[in-house]
ZANU-931550 format. One line per 8 residues: number of its first residue (from 0); for each residue x, y, z of C-alpha. Coordinates in Angstrom, 3 decimals. Last residue first. Example, Ala and Ser with C-alpha at 12.3 -4.5 7.8 and 13.67 -1.06 7.14 Angstrom:
REM residues 2
1	13.670:-1.060:7.140 ~ 12.300:-4.500:7.800;
***
This chain:
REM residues 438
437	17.008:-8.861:-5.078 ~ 19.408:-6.958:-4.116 ~ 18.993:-2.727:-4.332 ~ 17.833:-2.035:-0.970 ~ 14.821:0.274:-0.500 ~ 15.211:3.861:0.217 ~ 13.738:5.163:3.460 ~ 11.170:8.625:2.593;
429	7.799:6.818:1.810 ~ 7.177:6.257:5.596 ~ 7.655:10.117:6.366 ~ 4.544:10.984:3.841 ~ 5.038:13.578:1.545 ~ 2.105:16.661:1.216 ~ 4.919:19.738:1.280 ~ 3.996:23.436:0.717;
421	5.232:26.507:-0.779 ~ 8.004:25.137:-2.272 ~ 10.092:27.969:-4.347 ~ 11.994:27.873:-6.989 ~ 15.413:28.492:-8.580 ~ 16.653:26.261:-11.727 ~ 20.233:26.803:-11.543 ~ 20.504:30.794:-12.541;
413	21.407:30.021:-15.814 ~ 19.387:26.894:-16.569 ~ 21.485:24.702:-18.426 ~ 23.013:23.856:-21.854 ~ 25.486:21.141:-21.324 ~ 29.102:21.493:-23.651 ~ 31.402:23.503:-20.483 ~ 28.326:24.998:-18.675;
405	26.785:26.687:-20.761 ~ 23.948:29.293:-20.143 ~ 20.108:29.370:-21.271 ~ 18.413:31.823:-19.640 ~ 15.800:31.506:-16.424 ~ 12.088:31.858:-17.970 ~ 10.820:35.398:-16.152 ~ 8.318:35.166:-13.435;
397	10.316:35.282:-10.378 ~ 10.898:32.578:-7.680 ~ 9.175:29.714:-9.761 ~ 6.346:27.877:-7.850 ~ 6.191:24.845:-6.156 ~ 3.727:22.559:-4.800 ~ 5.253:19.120:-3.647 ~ 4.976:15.680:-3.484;
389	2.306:14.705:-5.916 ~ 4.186:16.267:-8.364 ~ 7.439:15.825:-6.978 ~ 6.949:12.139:-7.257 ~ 5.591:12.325:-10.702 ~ 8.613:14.502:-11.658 ~ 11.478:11.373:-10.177 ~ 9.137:8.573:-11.690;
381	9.306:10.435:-14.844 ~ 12.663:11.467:-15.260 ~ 14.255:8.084:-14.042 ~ 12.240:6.192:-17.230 ~ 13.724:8.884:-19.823 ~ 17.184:8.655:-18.409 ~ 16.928:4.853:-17.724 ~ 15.615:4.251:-21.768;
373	18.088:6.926:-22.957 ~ 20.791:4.808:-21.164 ~ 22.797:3.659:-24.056 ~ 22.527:7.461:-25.670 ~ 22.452:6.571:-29.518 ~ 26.162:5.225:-31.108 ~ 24.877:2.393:-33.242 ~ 22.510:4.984:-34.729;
365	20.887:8.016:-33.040 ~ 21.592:11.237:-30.859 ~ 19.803:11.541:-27.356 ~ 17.780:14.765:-27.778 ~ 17.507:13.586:-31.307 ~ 13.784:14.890:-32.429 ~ 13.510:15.766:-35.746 ~ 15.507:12.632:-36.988;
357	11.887:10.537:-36.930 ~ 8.699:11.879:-35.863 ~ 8.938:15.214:-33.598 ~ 5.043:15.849:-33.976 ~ 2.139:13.421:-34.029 ~ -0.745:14.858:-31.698 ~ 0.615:13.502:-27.972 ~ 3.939:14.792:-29.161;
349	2.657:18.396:-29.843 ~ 0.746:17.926:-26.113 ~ 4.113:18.975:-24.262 ~ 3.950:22.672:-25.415 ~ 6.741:25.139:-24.044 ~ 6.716:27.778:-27.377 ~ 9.779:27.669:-28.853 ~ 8.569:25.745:-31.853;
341	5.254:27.336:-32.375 ~ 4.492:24.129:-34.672 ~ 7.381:21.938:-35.147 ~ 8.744:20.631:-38.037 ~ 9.681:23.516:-40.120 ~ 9.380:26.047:-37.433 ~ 12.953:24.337:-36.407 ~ 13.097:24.282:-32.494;
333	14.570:20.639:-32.160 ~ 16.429:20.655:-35.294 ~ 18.532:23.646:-33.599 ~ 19.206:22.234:-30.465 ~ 19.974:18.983:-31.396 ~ 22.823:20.087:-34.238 ~ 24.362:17.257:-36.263 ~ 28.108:18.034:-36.026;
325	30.863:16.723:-38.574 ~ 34.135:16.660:-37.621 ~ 36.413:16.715:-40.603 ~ 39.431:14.191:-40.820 ~ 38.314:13.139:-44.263 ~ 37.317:15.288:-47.136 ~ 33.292:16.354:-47.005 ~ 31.416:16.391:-50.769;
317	28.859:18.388:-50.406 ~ 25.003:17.555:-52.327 ~ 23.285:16.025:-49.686 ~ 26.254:14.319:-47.563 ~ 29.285:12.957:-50.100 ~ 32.307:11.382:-48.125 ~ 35.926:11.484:-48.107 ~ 36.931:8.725:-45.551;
309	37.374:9.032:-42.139 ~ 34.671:11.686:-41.444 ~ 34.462:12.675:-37.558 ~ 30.764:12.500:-35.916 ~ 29.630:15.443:-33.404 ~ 26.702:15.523:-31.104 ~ 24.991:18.831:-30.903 ~ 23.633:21.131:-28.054;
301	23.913:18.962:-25.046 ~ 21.111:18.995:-22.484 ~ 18.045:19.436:-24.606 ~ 15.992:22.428:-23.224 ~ 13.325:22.728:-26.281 ~ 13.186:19.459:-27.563 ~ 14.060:18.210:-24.215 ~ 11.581:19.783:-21.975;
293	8.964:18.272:-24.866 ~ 9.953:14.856:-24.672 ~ 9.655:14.544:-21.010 ~ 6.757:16.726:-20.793 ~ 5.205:14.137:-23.242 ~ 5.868:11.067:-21.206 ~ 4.000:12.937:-18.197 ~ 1.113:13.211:-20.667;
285	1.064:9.700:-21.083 ~ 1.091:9.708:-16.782 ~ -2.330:12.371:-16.853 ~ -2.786:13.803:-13.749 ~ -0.147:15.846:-12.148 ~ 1.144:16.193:-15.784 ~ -2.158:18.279:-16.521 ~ -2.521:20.593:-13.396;
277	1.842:21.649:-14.411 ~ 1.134:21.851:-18.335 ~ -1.911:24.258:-17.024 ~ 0.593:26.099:-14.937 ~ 3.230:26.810:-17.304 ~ 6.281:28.616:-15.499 ~ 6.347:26.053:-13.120 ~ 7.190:23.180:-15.793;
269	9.011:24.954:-17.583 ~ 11.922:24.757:-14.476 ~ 10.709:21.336:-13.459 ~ 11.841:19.982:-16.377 ~ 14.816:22.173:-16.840 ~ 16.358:20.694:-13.754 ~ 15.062:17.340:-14.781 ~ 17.046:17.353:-17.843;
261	20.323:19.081:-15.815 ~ 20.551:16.203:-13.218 ~ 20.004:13.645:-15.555 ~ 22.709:15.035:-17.995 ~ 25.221:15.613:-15.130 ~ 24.774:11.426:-13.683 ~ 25.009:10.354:-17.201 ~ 27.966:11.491:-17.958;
253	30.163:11.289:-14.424 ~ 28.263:7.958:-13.552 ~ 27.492:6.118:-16.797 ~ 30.710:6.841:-17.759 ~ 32.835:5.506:-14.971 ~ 30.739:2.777:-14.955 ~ 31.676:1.640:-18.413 ~ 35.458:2.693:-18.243;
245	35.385:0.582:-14.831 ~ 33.815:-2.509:-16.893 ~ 35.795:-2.593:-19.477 ~ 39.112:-2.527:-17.109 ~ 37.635:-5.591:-14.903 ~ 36.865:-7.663:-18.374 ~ 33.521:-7.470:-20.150 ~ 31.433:-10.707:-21.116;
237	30.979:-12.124:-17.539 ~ 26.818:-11.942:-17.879 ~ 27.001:-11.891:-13.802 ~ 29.346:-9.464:-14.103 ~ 27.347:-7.048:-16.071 ~ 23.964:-7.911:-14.218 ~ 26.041:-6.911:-11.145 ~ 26.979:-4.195:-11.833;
229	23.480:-2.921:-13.225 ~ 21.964:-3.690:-9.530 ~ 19.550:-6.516:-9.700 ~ 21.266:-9.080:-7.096 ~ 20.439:-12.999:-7.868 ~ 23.678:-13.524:-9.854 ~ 26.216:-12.122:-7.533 ~ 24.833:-14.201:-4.654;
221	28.640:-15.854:-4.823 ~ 30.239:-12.587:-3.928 ~ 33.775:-12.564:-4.810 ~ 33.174:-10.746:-8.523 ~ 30.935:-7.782:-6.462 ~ 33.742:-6.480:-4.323 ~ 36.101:-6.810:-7.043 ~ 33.521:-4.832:-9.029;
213	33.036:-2.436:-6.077 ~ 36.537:-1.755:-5.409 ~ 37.488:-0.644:-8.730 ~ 34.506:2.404:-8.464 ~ 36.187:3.097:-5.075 ~ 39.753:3.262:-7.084 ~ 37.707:5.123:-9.672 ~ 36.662:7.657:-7.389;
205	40.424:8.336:-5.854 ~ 41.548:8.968:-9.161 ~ 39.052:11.541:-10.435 ~ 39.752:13.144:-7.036 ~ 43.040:13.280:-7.490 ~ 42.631:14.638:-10.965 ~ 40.377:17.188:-9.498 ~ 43.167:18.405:-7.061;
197	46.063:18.410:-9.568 ~ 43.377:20.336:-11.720 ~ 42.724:22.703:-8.959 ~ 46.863:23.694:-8.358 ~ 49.317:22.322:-9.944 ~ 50.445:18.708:-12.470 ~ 47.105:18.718:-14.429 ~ 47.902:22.204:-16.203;
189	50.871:20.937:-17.475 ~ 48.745:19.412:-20.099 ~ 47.397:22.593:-21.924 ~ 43.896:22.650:-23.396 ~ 43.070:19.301:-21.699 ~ 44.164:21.322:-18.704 ~ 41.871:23.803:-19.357 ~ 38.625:21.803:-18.613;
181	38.604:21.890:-15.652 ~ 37.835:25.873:-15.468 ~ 34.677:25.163:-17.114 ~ 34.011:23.194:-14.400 ~ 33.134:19.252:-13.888 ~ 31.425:18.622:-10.812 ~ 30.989:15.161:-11.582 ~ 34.356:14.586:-9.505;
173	33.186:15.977:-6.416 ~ 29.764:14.096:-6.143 ~ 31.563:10.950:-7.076 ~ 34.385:11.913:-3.940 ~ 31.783:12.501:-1.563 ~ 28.763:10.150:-2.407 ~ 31.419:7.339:-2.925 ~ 33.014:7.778:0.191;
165	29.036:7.879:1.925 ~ 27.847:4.511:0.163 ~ 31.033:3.046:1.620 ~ 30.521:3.786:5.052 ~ 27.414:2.943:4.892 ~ 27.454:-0.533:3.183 ~ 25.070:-0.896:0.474 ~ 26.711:0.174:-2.996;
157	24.674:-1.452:-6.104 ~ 26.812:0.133:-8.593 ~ 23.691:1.105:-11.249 ~ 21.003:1.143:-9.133 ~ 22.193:2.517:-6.187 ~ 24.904:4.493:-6.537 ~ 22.827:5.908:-9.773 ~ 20.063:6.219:-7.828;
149	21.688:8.646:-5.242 ~ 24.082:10.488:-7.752 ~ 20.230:11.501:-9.577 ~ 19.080:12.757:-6.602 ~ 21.800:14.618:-5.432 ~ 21.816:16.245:-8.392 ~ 18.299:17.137:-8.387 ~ 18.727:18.736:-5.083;
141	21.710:20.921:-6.495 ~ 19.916:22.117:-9.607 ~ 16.835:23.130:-7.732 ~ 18.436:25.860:-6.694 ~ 16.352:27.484:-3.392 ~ 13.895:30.347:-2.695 ~ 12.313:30.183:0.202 ~ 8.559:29.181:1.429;
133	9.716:25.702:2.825 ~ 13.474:24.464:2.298 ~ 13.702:21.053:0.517 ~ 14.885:17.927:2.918 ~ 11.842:15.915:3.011 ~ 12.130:16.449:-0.698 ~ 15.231:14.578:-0.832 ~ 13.686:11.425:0.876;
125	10.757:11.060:-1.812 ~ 13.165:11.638:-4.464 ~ 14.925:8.275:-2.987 ~ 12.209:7.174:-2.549 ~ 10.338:7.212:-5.999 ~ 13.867:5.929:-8.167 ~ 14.047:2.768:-5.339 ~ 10.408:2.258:-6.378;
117	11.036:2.586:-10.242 ~ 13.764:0.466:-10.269 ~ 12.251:-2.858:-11.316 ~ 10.860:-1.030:-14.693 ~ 14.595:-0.473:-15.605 ~ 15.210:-4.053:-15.664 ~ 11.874:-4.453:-17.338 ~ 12.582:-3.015:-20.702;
109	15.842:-1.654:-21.034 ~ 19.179:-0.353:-19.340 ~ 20.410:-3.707:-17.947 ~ 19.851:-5.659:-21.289 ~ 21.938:-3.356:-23.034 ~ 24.904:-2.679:-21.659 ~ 26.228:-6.440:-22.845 ~ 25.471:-5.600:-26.964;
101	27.140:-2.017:-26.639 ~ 30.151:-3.069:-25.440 ~ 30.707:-5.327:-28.110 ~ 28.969:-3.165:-30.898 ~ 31.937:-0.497:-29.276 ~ 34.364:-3.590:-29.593 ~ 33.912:-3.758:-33.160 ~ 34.071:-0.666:-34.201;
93	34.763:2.405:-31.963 ~ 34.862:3.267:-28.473 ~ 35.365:6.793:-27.512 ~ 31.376:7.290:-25.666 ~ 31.608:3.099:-25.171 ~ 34.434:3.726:-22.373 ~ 37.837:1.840:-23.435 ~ 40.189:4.878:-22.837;
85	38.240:6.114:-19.783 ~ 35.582:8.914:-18.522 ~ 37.874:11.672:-17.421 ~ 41.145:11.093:-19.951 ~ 39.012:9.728:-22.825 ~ 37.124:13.233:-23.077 ~ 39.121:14.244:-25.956 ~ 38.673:11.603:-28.145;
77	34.945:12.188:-28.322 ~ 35.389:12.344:-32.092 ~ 37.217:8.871:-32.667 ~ 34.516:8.178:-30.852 ~ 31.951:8.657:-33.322 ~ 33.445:7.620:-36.599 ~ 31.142:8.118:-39.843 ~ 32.450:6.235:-42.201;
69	33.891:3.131:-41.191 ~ 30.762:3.202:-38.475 ~ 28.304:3.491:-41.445 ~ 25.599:5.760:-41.750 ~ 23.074:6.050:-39.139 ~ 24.069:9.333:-37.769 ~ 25.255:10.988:-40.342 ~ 22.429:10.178:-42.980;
61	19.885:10.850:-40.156 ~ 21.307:14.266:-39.713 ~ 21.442:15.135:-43.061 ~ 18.088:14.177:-43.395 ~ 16.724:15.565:-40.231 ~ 18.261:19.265:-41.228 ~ 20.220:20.745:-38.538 ~ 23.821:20.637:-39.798;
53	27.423:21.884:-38.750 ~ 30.415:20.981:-40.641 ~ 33.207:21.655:-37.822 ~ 36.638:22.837:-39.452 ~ 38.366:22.849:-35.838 ~ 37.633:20.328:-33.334 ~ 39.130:22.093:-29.818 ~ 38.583:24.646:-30.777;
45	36.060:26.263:-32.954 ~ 35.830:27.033:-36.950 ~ 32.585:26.904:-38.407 ~ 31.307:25.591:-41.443 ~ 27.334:25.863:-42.588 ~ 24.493:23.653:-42.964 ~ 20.812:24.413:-42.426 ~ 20.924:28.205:-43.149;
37	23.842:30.431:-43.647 ~ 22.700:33.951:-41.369 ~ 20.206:32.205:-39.691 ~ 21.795:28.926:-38.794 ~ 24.931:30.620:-37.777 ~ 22.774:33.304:-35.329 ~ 21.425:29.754:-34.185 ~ 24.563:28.055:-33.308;
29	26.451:31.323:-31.883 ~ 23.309:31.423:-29.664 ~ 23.316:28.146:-28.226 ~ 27.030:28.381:-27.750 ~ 26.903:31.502:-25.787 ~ 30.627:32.165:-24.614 ~ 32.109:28.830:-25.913 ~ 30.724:29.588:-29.401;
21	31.948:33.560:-29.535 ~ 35.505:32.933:-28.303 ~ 36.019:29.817:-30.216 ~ 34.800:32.070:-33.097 ~ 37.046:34.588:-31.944 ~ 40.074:32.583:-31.987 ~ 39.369:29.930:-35.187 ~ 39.430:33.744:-36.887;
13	35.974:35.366:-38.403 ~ 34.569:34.407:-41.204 ~ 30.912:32.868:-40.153 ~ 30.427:29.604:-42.661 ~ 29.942:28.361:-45.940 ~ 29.864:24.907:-46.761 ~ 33.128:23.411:-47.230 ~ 34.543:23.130:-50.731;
5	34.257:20.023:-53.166 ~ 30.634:20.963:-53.999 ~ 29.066:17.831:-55.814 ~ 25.982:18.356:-58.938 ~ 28.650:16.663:-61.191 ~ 27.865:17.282:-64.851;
***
């Protein structure tokens, strides 16, 4: 006799309304009073996916994640974001020409091409903090954005003239300001004909024209080759075509650019509220790796990352028709007492003594479909908190941890990481950012 459930697992009862309702207002604790109540895999209903299988156990998770592509489709289940980071970007891309994709971004994004950035990464934080208010309070959100948009530009597109570099610092650091209220008109498309959503789409527009700009900017120049920006490397290789690569930058730029931002936010934001983790990371650079890991096990930027079955499929014991959108759950993997020891407790050492092996720890999902700049994201992180570190002394404006809030699917800090600098050690000749070329 079959051991296979044909129905969905169970799940909260209410109405697709109010659980929408309930998961958009507090998704990280709609997830974990679901958890509780049904335990490591239960059914929810929430716009815009849905019958949403939900599951925080590292061996379902594993078997979603790395299971086949045919099978397990992930951008077929990131459809919706197509209109703001491309048709043909890798987050939507399926099959073949996702591996395709895939293959030529990764070079650029690993081993010692992101090793080569590491001074441009230290200045340019070195040249924001020069800029940080002394003995006030201030959101740390904001300067780490501008931080993050800074490398990026730099790194990634390779922008050098001026007037240029300030366009696309105006109209990128407009359209990664994605809203809640945004987000409506992918609810209801007349919404991007009026009013702030005409306006963002403008501005959406108007960025990718710049973004367009620089690749034919970089395909005439004949040094091409010798530069070291990520554009470049891409062109150079001359394995994507002029639409591939917009999709790709776009992407890299108005996802990766709000995830970086929001990781180091949180960083800095435990950080301060420990002060022997704070002594310690000045210190110790493996230890530096671990507050990296550890800030997002328990802050991880998204909540989930979601897969859509194409095919009736059977995952540990429940058999799952196709169509259904099946979401492996970061956040609540990450703080399970079952693989972590005092899992909300704030303690970057657990990684230095063996915890968060294998599917326990997905802060940047896994399979064919994993993060493509995890390596960057990771690598960026710790330049940009060593540099503060030895930068900077802050503290955090109040004593209580700031809440977790959402801001459309990112978890961040809820009153935007506030602290305060109470003194400044950076020297004025580390502040100039270096050139990108080679």
């Amino acid at each position: 006799m079959s051991s296979r459930r044909s129905a969905l697992p169970p799940g909260p009862p209410m109405p697709l309304a109010a659980q929408t309702l309930a998961f958009w207002g507090n998704i990280d604790r709609f997830l974990r009073t679901c958890e509780g109540r049904y335990g490591p895999m239960f059914t929810m209903r929430v716009f815009p996916w849905g019958p949403t299988v939900v599951v925080s156990d590292p061996e379902a998770i594993e078997a979603v994640l790395t299971g086949s592509p045919q099978t397990w489709r992930a951008g077929e289940s990131y459809d919706l974001l197509a209109p703001l980071i491309g048709e043909r970007s890798i987050v939507v891309l399926d099959g073949p020409e996702h591996l395709h994709v895939r293959r030529q971004l990764l070079p650029p994004f690993h081993g010692e091409s992101v090793r080569s950035y590491e001074q441009l990464i230290e200045n340019v934080t070195a040249a924001e903090i020069t800029r940080w208010p002394l003995d006030e309070p201030f959101e740390l959100t904001e300067r780490m954005r501008a931080i993050t948009l800074e490398v990026l530009l730099r790194a990634v597109i390779g922008a050098e003239d001026s007037a240029r570099l300030d366009e696309l610092r105006r109209t990128l650091g407009r359209a990664v300001l994605l809203r809640p209220l945004v987000l409506l008109m992918w609810v209801w498309q007349p919404l991007a004909k009026v009013g702030p959503w005409r306006a963002f789409n403008e501005c959406l527009a108007h960025a990718r024209r710049l973004l367009q700009t620089e690749i034919a900017l970089r395909r005439a120049d004949p040094a091409v080759a010798q530069r070291t920006d990520v554009l470049s490397r891409l062109i150079a290789a001359d394995e994507l075509d002029d639409s591939l690569l917009l999709d790709q930058l776009a992407t890299i730029l108005l996802a990766g650019h709000d995830t970086s931002t929001t990781a180091l936010s949180w960083a800095v934001e435990r950080l301060v509220r420990h002060p022997q983790a704070l002594a310690r990371a000045q210190q110790d650079e493996p230890y530096l790796d671990a507050v990296v890991k550890e800030t997002l096990r328990l802050r991880p930027v998204l909540p989930a990352v979601t897969r859509r079955t194409a095919v009736p499929v059977e995952l540990t014991g429940t058999e799952l028709p196709a169509g259904i959108t099946v979401m492996p759950a970061i956040r609540l993997v990450q703080r399970s007492e079952r693989h972590y020891s005092d899992p909300d407790e704030f303690r970057p050492e657990r990684f230095l003594e063996g915890e968060g092996q294998g599917y326990s720890w997905i802060a940047y999902g896994g399979g064919t479909h994993r993060c493509i700049g995890a390596t960057f994201a990771n690598f960026q992180m710790r330049i940009v908190l060593r540099t503060i570190l030895s930068s900077a002394e802050l503290r955090a404006d109040r004593d209580a941890p700031e809440p977790i809030a959402n801001q459309h699917i990112t978890l961040v800090p809820g009153r935007g990481g506030r602290v305060v600098m109470t003194s400044r050690v950076l020297e004025p000749r580390r502040a100039a950012a270096p050139r990108v070329v080679a």
